[in-house]
PASEBA-1860 file (N, C-alpha, C; in nm, 3 decimals):
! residues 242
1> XXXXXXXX> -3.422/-1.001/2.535/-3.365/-1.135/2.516/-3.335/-1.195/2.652 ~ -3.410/-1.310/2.668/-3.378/-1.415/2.832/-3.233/-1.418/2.832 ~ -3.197/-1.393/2.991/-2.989/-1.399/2.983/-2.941/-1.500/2.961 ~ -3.009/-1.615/2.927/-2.923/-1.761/2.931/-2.888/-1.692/2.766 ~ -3.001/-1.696/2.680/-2.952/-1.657/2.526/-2.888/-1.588/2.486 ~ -2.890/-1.444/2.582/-2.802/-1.319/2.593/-2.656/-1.370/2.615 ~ -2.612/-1.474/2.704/-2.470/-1.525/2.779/-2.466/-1.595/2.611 ~ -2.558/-1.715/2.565/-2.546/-1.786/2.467/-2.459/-1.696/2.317
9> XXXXXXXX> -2.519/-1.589/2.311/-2.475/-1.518/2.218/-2.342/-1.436/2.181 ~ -2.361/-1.386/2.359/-2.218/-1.334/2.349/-2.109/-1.417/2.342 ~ -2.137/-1.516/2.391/-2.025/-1.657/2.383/-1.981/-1.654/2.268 ~ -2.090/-1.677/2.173/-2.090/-1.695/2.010/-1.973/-1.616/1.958 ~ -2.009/-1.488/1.981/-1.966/-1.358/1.955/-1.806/-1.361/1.954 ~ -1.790/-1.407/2.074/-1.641/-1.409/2.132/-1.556/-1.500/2.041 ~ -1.644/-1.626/2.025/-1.585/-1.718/1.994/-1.516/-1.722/1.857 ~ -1.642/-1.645/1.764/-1.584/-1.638/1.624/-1.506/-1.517/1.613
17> XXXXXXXX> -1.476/-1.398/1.745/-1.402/-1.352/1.710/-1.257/-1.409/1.780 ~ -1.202/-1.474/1.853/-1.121/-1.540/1.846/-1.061/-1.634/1.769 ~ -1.163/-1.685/1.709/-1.108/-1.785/1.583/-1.076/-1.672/1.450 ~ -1.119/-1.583/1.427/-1.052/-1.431/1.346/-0.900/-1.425/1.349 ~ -0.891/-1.388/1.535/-0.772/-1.350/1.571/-0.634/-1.462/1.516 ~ -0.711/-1.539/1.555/-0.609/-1.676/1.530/-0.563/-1.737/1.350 ~ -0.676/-1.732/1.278/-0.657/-1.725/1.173/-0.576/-1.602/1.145 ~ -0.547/-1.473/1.169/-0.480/-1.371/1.141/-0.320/-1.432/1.209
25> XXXXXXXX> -0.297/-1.476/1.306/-0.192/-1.538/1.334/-0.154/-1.619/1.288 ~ -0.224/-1.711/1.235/-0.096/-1.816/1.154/-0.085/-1.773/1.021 ~ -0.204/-1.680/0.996/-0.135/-1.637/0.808/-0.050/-1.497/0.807 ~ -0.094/-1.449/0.943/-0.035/-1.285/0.952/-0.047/-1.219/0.869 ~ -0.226/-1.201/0.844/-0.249/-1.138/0.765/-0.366/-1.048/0.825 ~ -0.366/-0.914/0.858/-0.452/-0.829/0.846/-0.532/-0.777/0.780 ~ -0.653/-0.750/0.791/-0.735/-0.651/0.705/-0.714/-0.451/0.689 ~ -0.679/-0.431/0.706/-0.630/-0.319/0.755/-0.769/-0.249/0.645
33> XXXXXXXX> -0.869/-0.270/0.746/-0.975/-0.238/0.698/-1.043/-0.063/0.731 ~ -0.987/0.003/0.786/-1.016/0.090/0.892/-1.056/0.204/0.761 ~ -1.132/0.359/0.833/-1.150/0.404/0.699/-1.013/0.525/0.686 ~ -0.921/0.514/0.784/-0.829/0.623/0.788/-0.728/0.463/0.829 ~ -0.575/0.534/0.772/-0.481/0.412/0.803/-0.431/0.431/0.985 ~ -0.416/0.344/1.027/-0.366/0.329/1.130/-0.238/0.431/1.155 ~ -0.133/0.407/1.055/-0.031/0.480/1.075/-0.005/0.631/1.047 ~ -0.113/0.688/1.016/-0.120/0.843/1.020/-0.198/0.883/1.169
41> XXXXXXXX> -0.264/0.803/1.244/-0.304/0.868/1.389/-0.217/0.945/1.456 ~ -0.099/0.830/1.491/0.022/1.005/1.586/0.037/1.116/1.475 ~ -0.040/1.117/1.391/0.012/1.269/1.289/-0.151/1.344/1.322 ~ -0.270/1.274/1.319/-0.363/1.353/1.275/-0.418/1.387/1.443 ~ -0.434/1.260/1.546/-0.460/1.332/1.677/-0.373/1.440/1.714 ~ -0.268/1.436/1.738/-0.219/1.604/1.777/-0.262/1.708/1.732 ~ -0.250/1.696/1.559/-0.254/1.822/1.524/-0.436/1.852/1.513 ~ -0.543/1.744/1.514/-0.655/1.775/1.549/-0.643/1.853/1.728
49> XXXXXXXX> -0.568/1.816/1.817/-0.632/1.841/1.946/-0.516/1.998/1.963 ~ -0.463/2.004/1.860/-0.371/2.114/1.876/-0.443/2.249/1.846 ~ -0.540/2.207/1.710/-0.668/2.306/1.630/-0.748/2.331/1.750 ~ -0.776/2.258/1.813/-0.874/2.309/1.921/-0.868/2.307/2.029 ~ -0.746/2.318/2.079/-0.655/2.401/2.175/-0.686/2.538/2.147 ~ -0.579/2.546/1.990/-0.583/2.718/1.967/-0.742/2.781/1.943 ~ -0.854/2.723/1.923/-0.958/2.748/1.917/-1.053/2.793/2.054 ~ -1.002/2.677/2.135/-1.090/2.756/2.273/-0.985/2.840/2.311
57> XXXXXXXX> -0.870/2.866/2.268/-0.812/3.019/2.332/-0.841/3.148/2.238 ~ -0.887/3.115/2.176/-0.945/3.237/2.037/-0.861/3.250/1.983 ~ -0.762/3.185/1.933/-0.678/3.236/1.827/-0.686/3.136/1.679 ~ -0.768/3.227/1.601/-0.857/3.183/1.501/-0.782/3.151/1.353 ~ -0.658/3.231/1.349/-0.545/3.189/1.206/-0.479/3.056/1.271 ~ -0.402/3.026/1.388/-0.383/2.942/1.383/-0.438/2.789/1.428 ~ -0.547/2.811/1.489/-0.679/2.722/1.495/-0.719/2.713/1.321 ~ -0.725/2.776/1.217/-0.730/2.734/1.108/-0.633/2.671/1.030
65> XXXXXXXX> -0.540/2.691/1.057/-0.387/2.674/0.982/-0.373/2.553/1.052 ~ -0.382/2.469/1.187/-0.397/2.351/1.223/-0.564/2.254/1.175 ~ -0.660/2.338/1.152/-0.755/2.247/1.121/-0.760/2.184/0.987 ~ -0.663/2.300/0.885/-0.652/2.272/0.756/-0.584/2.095/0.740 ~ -0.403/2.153/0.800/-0.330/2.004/0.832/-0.436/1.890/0.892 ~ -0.544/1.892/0.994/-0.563/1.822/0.994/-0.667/1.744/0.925 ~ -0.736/1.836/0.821/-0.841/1.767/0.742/-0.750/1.695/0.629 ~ -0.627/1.784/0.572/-0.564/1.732/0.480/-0.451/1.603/0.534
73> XXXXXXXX> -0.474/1.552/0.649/-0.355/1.421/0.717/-0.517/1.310/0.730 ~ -0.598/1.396/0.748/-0.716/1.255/0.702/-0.753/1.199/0.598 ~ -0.748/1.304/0.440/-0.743/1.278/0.334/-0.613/1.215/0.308 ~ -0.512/1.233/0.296/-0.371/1.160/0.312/-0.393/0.986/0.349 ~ -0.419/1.008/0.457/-0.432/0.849/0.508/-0.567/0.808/0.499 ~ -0.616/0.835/0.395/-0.757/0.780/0.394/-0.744/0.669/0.314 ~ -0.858/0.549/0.352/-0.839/0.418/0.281/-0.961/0.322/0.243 ~ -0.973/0.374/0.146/-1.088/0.380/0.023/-1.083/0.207/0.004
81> XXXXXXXX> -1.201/0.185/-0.016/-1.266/0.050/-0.079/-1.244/0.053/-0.233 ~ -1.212/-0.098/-0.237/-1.179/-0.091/-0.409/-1.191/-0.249/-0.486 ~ -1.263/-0.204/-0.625/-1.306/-0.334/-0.672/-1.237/-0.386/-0.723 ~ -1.192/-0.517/-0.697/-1.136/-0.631/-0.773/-1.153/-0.683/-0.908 ~ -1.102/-0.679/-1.024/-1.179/-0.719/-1.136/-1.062/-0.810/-1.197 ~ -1.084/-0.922/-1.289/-1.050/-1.012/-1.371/-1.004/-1.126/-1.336 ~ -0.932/-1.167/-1.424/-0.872/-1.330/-1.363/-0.738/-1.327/-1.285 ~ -0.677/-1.436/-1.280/-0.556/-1.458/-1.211/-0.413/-1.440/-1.322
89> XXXXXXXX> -0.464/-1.425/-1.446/-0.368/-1.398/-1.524/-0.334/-1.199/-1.502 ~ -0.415/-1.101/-1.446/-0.388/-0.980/-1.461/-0.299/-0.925/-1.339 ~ -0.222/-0.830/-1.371/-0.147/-0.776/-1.256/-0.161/-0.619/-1.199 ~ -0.241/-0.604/-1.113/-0.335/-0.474/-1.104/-0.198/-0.359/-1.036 ~ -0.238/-0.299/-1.100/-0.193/-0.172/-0.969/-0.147/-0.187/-0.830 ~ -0.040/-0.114/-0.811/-0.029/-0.151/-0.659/-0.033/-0.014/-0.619 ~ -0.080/0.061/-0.650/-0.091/0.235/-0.593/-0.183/0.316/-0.668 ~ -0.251/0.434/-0.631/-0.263/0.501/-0.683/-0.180/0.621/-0.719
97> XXXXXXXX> -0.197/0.680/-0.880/-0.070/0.787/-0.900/-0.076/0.761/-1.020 ~ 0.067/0.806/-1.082/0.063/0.843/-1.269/0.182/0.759/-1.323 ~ 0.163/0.664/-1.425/0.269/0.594/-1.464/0.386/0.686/-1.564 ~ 0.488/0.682/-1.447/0.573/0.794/-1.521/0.707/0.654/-1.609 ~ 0.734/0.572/-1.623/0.820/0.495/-1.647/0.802/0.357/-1.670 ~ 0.788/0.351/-1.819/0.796/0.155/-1.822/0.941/0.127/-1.907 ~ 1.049/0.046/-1.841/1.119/-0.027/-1.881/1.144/-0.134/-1.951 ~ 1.168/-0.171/-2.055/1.163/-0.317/-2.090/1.282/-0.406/-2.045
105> XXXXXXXX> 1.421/-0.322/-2.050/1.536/-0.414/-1.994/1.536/-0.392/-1.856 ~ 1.487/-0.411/-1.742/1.498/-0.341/-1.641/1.570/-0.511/-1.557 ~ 1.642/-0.471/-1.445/1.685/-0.551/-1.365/1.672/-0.534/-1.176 ~ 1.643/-0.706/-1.120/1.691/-0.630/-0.976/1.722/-0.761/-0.950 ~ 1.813/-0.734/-0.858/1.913/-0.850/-0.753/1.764/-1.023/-0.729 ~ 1.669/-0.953/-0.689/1.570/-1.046/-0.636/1.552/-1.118/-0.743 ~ 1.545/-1.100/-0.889/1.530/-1.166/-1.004/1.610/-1.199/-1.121 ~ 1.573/-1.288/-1.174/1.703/-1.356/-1.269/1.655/-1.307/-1.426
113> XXXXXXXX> 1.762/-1.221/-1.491/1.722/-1.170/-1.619/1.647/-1.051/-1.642 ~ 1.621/-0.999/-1.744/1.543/-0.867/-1.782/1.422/-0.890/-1.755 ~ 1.305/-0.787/-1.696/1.222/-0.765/-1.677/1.140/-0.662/-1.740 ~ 1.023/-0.597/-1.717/0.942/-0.490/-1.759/0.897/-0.422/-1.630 ~ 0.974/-0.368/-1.612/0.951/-0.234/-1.478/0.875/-0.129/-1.531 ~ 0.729/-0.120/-1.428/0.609/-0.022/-1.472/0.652/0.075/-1.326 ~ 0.666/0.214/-1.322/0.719/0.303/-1.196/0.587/0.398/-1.178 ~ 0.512/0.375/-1.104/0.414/0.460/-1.054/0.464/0.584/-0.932
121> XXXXXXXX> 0.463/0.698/-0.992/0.452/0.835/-0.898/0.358/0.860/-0.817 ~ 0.375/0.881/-0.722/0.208/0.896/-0.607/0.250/1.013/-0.506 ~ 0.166/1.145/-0.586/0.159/1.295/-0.515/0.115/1.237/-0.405 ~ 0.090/1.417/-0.289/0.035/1.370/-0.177/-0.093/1.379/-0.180 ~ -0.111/1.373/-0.311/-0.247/1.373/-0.335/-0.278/1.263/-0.369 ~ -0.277/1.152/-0.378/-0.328/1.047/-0.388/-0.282/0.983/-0.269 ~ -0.436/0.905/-0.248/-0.415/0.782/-0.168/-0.325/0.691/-0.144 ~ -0.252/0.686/-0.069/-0.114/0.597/-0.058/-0.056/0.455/0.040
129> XXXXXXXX> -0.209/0.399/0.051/-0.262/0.256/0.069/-0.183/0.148/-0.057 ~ -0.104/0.112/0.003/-0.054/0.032/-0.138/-0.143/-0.129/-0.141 ~ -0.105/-0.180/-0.255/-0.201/-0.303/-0.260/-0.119/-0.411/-0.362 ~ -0.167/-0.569/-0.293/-0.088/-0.641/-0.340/-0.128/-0.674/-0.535 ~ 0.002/-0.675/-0.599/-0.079/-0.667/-0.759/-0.125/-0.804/-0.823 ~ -0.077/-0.939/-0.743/-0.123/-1.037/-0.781/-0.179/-1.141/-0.674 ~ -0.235/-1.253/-0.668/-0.210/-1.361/-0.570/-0.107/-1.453/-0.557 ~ -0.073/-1.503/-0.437/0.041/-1.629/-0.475/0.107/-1.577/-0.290
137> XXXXXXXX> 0.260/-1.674/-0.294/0.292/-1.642/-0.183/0.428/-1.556/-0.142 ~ 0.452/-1.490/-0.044/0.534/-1.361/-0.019/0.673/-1.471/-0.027 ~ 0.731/-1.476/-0.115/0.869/-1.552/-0.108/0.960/-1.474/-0.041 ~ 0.967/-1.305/-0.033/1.096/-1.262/-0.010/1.054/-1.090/0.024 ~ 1.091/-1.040/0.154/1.057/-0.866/0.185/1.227/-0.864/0.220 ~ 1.257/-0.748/0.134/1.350/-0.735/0.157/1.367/-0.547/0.193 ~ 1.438/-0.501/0.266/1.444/-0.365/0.295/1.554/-0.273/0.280 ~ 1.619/-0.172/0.186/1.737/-0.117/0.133/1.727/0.035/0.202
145> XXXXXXXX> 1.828/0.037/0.309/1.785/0.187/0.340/1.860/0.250/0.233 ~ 1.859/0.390/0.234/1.877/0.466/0.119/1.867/0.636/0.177 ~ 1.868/0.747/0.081/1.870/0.861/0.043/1.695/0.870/0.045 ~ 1.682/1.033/0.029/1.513/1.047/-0.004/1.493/1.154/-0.126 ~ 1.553/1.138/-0.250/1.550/1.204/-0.326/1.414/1.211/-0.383 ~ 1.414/1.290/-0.439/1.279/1.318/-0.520/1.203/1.217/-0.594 ~ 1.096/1.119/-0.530/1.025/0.998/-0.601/1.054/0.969/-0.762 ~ 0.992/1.085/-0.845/0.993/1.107/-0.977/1.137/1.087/-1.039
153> XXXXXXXX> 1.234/1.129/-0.983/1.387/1.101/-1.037/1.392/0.933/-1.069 ~ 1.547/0.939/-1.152/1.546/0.769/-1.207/1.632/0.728/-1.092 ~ 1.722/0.813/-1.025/1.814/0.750/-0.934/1.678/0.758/-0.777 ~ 1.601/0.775/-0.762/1.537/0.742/-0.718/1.523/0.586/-0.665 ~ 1.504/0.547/-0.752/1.487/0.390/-0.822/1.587/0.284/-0.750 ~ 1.738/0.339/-0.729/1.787/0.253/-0.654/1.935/0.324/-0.557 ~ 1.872/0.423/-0.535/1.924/0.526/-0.403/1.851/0.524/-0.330 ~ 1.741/0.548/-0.316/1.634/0.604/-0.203/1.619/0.502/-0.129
161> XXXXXXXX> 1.551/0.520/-0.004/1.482/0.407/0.112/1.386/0.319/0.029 ~ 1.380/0.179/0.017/1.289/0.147/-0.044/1.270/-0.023/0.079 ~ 1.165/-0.090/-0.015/1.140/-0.220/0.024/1.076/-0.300/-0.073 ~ 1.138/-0.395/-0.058/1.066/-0.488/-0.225/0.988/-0.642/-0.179 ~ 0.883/-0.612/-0.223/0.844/-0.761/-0.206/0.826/-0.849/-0.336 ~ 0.870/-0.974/-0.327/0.850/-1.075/-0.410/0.769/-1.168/-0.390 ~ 0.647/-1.204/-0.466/0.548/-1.285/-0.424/0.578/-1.388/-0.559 ~ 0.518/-1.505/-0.529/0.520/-1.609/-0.623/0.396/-1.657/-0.699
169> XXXXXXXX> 0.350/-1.658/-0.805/0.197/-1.692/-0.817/0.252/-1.852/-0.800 ~ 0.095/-1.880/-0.822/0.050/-2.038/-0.826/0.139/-2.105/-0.923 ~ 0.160/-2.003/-1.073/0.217/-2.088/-1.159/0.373/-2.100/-1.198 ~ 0.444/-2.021/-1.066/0.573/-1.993/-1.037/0.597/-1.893/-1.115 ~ 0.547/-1.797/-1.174/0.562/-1.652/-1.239/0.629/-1.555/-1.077 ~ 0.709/-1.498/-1.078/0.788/-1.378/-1.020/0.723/-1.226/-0.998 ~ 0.674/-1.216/-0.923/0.635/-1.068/-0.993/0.664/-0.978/-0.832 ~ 0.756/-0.889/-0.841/0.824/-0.763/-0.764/0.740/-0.637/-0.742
177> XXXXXXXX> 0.721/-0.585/-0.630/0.681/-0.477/-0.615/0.799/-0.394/-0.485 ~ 0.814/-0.285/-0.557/0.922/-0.194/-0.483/0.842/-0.097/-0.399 ~ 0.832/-0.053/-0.291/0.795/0.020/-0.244/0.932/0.142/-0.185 ~ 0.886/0.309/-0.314/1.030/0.346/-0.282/0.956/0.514/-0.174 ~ 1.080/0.526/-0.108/1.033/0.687/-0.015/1.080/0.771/-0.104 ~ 0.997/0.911/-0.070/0.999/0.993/-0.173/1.110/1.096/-0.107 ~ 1.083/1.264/-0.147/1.150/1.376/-0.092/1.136/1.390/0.043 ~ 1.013/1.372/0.072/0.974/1.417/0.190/0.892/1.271/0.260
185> XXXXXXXX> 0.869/1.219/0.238/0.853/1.046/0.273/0.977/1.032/0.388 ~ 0.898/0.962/0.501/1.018/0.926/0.589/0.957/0.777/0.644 ~ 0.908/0.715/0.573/0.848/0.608/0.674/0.757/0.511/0.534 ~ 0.821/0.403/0.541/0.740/0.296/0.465/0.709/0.197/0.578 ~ 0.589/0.144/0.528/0.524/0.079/0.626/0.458/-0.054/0.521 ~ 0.537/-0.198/0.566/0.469/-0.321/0.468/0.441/-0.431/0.587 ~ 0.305/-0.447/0.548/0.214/-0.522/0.672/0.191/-0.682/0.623 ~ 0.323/-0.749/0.496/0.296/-0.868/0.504/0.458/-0.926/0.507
193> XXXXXXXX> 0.489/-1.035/0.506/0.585/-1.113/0.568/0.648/-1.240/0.488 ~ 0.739/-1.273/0.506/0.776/-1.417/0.384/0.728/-1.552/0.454 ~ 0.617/-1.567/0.337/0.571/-1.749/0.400/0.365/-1.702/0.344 ~ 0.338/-1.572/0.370/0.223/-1.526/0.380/0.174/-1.555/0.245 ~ 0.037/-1.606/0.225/-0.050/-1.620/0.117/-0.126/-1.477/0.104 ~ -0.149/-1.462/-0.012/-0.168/-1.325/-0.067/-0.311/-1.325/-0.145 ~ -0.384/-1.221/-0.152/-0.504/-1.225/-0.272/-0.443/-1.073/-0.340 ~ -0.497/-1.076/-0.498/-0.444/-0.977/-0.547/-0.554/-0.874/-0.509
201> XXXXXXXX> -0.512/-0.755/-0.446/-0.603/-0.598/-0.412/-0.588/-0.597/-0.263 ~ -0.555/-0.695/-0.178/-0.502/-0.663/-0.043/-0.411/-0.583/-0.054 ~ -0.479/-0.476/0.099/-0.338/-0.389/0.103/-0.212/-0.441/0.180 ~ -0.150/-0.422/0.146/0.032/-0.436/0.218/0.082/-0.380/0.263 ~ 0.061/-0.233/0.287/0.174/-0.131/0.323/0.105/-0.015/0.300 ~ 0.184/0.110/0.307/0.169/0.291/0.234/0.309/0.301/0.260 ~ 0.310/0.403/0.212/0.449/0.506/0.247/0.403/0.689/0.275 ~ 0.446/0.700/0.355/0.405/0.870/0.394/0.460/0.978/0.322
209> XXXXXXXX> 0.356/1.053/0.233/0.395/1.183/0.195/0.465/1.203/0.075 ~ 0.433/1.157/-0.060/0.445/1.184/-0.172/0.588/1.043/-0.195 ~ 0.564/0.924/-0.272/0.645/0.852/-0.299/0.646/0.782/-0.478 ~ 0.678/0.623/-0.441/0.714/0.547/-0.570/0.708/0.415/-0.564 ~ 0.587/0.366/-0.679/0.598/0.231/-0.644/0.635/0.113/-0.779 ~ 0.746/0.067/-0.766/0.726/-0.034/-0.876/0.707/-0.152/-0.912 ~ 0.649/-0.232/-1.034/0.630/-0.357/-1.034/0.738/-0.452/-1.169 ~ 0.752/-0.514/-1.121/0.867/-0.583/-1.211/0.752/-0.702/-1.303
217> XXXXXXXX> 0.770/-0.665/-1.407/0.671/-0.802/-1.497/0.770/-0.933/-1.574 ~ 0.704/-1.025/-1.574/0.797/-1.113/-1.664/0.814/-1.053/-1.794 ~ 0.938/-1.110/-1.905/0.942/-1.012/-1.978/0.839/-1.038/-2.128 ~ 0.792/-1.162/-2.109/0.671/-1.206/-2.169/0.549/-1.180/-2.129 ~ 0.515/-1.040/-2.033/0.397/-0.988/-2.017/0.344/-0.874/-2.102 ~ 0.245/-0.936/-2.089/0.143/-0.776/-2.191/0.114/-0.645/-2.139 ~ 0.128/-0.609/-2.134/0.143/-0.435/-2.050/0.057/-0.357/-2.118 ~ -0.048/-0.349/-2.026/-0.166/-0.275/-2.063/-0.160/-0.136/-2.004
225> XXXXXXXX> -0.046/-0.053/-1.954/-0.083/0.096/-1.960/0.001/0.136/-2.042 ~ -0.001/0.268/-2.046/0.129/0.328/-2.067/0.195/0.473/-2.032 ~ 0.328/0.548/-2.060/0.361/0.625/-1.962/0.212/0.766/-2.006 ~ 0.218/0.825/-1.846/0.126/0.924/-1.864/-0.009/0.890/-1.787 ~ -0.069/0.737/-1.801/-0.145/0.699/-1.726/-0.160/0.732/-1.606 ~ -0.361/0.738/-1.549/-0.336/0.748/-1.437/-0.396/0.603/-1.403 ~ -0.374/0.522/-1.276/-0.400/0.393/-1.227/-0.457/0.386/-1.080 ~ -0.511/0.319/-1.050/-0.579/0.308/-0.906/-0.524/0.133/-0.845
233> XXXXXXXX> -0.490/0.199/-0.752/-0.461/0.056/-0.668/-0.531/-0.034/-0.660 ~ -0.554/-0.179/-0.694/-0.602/-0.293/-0.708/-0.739/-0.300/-0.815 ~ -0.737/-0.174/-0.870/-0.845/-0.177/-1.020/-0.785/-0.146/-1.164 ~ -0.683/-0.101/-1.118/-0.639/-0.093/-1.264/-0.506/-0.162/-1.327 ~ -0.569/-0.266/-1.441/-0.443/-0.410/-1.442/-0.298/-0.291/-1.519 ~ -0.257/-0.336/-1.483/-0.116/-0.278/-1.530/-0.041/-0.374/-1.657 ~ -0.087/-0.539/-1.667/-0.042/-0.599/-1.750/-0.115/-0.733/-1.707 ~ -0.105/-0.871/-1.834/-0.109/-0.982/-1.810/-0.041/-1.095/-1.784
241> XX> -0.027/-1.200/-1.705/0.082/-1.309/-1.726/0.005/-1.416/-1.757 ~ 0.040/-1.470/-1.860/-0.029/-1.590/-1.924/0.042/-1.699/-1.922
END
């Protein structure tokens, strides 16, 4: 390629990726597209360069016993592609994990009146990329430090470290998602902000190492799982708002 076209291109190049950057600044919204999350690296570089440390010194149990941690901190923070399906009336999943709890009288400070609280459990075996469950805009992140009791418990629910976001749809419907820390969870991490426009299946956040996520429904929603279910983050509707 002649360098005037070569200079021509890279210009190009630059240009639309600066106009990226900038669009990400005034909506402050990331893709957090990567195929491992960002926030498990200070966990998985060490203990990868730690495995093969003990490896070029020949010591082969614990060169395994570190390579294990580190295949299993890549599966952990791994962050899977996922399909979007239905209209703007459905409210998908915001995690993957097992619906251990649906409420019908359920309450929280952020909202006015009874709700339908759906409580998703998420081992450390599931993917823990959380994802937004509807579209509309981030009215309210609010953050409750707390205890780290065992995810699955009910006092869980409003002891533990948590963070709640409230997004607004288009048609002024409410809809809450709690992001709670588990036993061993020490770190929630939510990557959107109040003012931010939302699509439903963007991710928002994780939390590290076995947690809890819940969604608050209006109490005139249709609730399409039920307890026992398993659900996938941004594919599987959890209910409708009509």
């Amino acid at each position: 390629m002649p360098r005037g076209r070569l200079t021509k291109y890279a210009g190009m190049r630059y240009a639309k990726r600066r106009m990226d950057e900038v669009m990400a600044e005034r909506t402050g919204l990331e893709k957090h597209e990567e195929l491992v999350a960002r926030e498990g690296l200070p966990i998985i570089i060490p203990v990868i360069f730690i495995a093969l440390i003990f490896a070029g010194l020949g010591w082969v149990i614990p060169a395994a016993v570190m390579g294990v941690l580190g295949v299993f901190s890549l599966w952990f923070f791994r962050n899977p592609k996922r399909v979007v399906s239905g209209g703007e009336e459905v409210i998908s999943s915001p995690a993957d994990g097992k619906v251990i709890e649906i409420k019908k009288d359920a309450r929280h400070e952020l909202l006015t009146g009874p709700q339908i609280k759906v409580s998703i459990f998420m081992s450390i075996f599931n993917a823990h990329i959380n994802r937004v469950p509807c579209g509309g805009r981030v009215e309210k992140v609010k953050y409750y430090p707390g205890k780290f009791f065992s995810a699955n418990l009910d006092k869980a629910s409003h002891e533990n470290e948590r963070n709640a976001v409230l997004i607004k749809r288009p048609d002024g419907k409410m809809i809450l998602t709690v992001q709670i820390a588990g036993l061993i969870a020490r770190r929630i991490a939510c990557w959107v902000r109040e003012g931010m426009e939302v699509s439903r299946g963007e991710r928002f956040g994780l939390i590290r190492f076995g947690s809890r996520l819940e969604v608050f429904l209006p109490p005139e929603a249709l609730v399409l799982v039920k307890e026992g279910d398993k659900v996938r983050a941004g594919e599987t509707p959890l209910g409708e708002v009509r």
